[in-house]
C-alpha positions in Angstrom: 19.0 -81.6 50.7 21.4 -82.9 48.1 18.6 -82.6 45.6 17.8 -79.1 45.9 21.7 -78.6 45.7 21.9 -79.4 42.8 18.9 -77.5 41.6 20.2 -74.8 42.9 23.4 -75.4 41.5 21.9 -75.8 38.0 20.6 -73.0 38.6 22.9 -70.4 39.9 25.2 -70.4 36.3 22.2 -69.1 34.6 21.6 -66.6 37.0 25.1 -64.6 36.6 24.1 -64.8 33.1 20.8 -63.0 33.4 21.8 -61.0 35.6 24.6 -59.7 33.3 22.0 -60.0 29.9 19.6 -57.4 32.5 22.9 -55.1 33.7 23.2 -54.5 29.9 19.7 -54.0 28.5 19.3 -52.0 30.8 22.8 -49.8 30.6 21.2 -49.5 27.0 18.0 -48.3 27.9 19.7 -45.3 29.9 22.1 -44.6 27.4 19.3 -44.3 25.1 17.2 -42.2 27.3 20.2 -40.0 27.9 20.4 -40.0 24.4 16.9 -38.7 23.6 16.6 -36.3 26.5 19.6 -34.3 24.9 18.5 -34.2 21.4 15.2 -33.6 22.9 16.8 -30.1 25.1 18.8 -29.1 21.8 15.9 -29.3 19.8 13.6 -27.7 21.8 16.8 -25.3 22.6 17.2 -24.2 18.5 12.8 -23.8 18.2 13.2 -21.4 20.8 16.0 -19.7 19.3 15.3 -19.5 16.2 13.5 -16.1 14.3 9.9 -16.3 14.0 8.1 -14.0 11.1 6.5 -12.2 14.4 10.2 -10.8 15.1 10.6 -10.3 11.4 7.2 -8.2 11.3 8.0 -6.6 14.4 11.3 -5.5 13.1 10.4 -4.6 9.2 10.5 -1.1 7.9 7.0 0.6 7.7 6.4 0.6 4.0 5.3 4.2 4.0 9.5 4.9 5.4 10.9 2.5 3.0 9.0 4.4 -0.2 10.4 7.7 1.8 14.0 7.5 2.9 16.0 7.0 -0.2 17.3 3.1 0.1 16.4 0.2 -1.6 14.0 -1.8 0.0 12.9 -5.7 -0.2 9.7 -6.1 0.0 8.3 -9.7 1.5 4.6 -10.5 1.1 3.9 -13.4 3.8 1.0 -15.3 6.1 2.2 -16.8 9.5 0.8 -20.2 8.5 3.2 -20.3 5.7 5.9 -22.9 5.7 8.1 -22.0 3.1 8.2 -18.4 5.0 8.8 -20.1 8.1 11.4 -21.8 6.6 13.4 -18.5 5.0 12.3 -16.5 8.3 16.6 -17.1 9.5 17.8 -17.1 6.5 15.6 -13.4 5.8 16.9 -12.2 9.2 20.9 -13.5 8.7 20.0 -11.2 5.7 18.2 -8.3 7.6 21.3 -8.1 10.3 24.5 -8.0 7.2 22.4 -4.9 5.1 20.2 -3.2 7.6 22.0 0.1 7.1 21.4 -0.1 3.3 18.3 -2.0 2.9 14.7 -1.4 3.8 13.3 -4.9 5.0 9.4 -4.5 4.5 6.9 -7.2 5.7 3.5 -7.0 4.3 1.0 -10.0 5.9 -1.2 -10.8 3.4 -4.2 -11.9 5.6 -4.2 -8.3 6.3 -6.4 -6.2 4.1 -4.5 -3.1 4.3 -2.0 -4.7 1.9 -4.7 -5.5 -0.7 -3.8 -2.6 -3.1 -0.2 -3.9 -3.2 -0.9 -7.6 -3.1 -2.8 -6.7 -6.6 -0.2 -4.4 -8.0 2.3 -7.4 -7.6 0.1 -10.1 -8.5 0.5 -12.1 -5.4 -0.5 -15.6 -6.2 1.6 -17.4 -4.3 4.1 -16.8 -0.8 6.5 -15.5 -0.2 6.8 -13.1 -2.5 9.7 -11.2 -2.6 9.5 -7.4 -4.6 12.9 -6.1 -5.1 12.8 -1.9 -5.5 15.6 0.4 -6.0 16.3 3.7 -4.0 14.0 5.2 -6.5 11.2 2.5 -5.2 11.0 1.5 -8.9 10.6 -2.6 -8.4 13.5 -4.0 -10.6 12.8 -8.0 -9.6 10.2 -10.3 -7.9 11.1 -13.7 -6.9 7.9 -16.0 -6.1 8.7 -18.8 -3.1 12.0 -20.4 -1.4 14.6 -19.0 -2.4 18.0 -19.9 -1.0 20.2 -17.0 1.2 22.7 -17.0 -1.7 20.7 -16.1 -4.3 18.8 -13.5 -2.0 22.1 -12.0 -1.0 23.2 -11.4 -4.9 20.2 -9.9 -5.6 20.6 -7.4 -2.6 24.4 -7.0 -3.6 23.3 -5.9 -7.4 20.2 -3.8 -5.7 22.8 -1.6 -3.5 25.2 -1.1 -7.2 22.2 0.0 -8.9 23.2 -2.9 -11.0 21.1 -6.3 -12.8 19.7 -8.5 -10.5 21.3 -11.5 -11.4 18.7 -13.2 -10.1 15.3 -11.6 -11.5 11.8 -13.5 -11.6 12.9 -16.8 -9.5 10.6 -19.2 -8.7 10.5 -22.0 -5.7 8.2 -23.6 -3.8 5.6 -21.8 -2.7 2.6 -21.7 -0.5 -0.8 -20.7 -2.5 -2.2 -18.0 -1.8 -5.6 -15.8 -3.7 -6.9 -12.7 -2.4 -10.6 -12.5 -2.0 -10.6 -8.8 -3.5 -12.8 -7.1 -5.0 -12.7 -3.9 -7.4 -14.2 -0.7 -5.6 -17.7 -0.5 -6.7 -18.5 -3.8 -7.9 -19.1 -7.4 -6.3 -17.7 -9.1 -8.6 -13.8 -10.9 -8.2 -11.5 -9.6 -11.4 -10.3 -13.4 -11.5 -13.9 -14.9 -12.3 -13.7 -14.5 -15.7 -16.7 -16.5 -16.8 -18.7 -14.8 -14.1 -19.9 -12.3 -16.7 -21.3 -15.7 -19.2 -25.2 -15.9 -19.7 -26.2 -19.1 -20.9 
């Protein structure tokens, strides 16, 4: 008996010491969890939230109103699978809500071949791309990809005055885009240049 005493006395200091090393690994592990699961809700939370360029589309100007009704208008040309407009899609609408009243805010999808006239008028290579026209719908800027709300807000500022856009012909990041368009009557793509070579 005296043996296994003394085991279990050899023992039994360890085991307050586990026991305490397990209390605390596992405090941690639930902290942790706790942690995760509400960054986890607030992320989830701000996707859901946030504006989508569905809502944007959904809430845009026709372009036949905006070359009709007298106010400037910006005019976006954008796909749904691009990120740089998924990216400015809160900044756009932030935008939309301070000059609705004296701003059209046209969205023109270019996988849509309705747009295709206009896409070609502006040159759209790449996306976003923004077309800046005064009441008169005379363009007065283009700015080609991401573009910060700052910059976007001057511009509309200057658009309202009738004055400069301070900042005309910008260029960010964009995502590529070509249309797949060809001239009425022919089959061949204005781009393909060397299309009309005979060797």
């Amino acid at each position: 008996m005296s043996v296994m005493s003394t085991d279990s006395s050899l023992n039994s200091p360890e085991k307050p010491e586990s026991s305490f090393g397990m209390r605390v690994r596992n405090f941690l592990i639930v902290t942790v969890a706790a942690v995760l699961s509400v960054a986890l809700f607030l992320g989830l939370r701000s996707e859901t939230n946030s504006v989508s360029l569905a809502d944007l589309d959904k809430n845009s100007t026709p372009l036949e109103v905006a070359l009709s009704n007298g106010k400037p208008s910006l005019i976006e040309f954008y796909a749904n699978w691009c990120t740089v407009c998924q990216k400015m899609a809160p900044d756009i609408a932030t935008l939309e809500t301070e000059y609705a009243d004296k701003v059209n805010f046209v969205m023109l999808n270019v996988d849509n071949n309705k747009w295709l006239p206009e896409m070609l008028q502006y040159r759209v290579d790449g996306i976003p791309h923004f077309v800046f026209m005064d009441k008169n719908t005379q363009p007065q800027a283009e700015t080609i990809g991401d573009q910060p709300r700052t910059i976007m807000g001057s511009n509309l500022e200057a658009l309202i005055a009738g004055s400069p856009l301070p900042y005309a012909q910008a260029n960010g990041r964009v995502s590529q885009f070509s249309t797949t368009a060809a001239p009425t009557g022919s089959n061949e793509d204005p781009r393909s240049h060397g299309a009309q070579v005979v060797n």
